[in-house]
VMD Tcl script that draws the C-alpha trace (Angstrom):
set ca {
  {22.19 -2.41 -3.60}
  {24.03 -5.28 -5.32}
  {23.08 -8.19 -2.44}
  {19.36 -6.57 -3.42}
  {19.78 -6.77 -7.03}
  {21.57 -10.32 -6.74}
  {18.52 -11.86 -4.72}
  {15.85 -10.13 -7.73}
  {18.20 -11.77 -9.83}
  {19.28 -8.93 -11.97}
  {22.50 -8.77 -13.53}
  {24.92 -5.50 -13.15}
  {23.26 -3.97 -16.71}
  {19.81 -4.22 -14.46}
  {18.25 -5.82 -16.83}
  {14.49 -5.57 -16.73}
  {12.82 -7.55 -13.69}
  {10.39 -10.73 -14.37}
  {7.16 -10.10 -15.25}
  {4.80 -10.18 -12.33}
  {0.79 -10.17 -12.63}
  {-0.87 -7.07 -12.28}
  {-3.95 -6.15 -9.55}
  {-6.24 -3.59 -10.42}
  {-6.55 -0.65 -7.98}
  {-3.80 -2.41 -5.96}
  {-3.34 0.42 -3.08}
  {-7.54 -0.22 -2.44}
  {-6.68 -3.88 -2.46}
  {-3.85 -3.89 0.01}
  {-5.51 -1.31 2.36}
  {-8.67 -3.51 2.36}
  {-6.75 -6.94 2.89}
  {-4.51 -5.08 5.75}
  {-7.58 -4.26 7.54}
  {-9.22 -7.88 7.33}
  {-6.24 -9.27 8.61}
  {-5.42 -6.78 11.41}
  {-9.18 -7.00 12.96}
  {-8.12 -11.24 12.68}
  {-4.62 -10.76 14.11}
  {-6.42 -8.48 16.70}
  {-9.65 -10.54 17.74}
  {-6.82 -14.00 17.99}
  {-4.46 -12.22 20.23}
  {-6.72 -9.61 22.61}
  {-9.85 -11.46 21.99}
  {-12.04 -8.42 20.91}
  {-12.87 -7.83 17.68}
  {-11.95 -3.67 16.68}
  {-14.40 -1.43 15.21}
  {-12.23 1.28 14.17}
  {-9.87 1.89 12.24}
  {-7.97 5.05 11.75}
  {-5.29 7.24 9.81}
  {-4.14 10.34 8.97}
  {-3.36 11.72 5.48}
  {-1.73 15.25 4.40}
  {-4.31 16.66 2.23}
  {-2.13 19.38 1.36}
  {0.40 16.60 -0.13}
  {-1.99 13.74 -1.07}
  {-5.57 13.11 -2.01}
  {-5.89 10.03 -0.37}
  {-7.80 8.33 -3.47}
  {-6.41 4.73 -2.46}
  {-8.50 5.34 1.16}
  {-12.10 6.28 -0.91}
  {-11.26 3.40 -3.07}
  {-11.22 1.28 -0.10}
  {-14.75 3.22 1.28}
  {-12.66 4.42 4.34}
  {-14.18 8.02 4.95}
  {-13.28 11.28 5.72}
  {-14.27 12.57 8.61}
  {-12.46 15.90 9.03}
  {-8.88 17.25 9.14}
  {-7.11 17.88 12.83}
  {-6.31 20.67 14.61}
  {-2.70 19.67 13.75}
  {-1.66 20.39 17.94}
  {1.45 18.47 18.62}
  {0.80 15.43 20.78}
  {1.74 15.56 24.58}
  {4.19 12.41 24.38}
  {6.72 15.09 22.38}
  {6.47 17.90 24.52}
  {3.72 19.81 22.83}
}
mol new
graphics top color blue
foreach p $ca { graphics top sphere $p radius 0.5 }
foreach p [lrange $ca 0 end-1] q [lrange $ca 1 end] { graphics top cylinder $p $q radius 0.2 }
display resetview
């Protein structure tokens, strides 16, 4: 990773990195932002503006706080049957 740390701009001790400002509840934030601009993106390039949006989380792994944060809701947990593009 030393092209990586070179670019940061840390030396081989790693030094600490430079401070950077801080963003309260920052996975809510992004999540919210990446919405906004995907229904923009979306709406420029097919001209129809989406009303959905949509993802899955493993509850048994995560507990998807970032996605309430963001007031995306829960609707329900699937069946978990393997989708018919991969042979299922």
């Amino acid at each position: 990773m030393a092209a990586r740390d070179r670019w940061i701009g840390w030396d081989e001790a790693r030094a600490q990195p430079p401070a950077r400002g801080q963003v309260k509840n920052l996975a809510s934030v992004v999540l919210a932002r990446g919405v906004k601009q995907r229904a923009h993106d979306w709406s420029s390039r097919y001209g129809v503006e989406p009303w959905l949006v949509e993802t899955l989380v493993d509850g048994r792994r995560y507990r998807a706080s970032c996605y309430r944060a963001a007031n995306w809701l829960a609707l329900g947990e699937t069946s978990g049957r393997p989708c018919p593009s991969q042979g299922g």
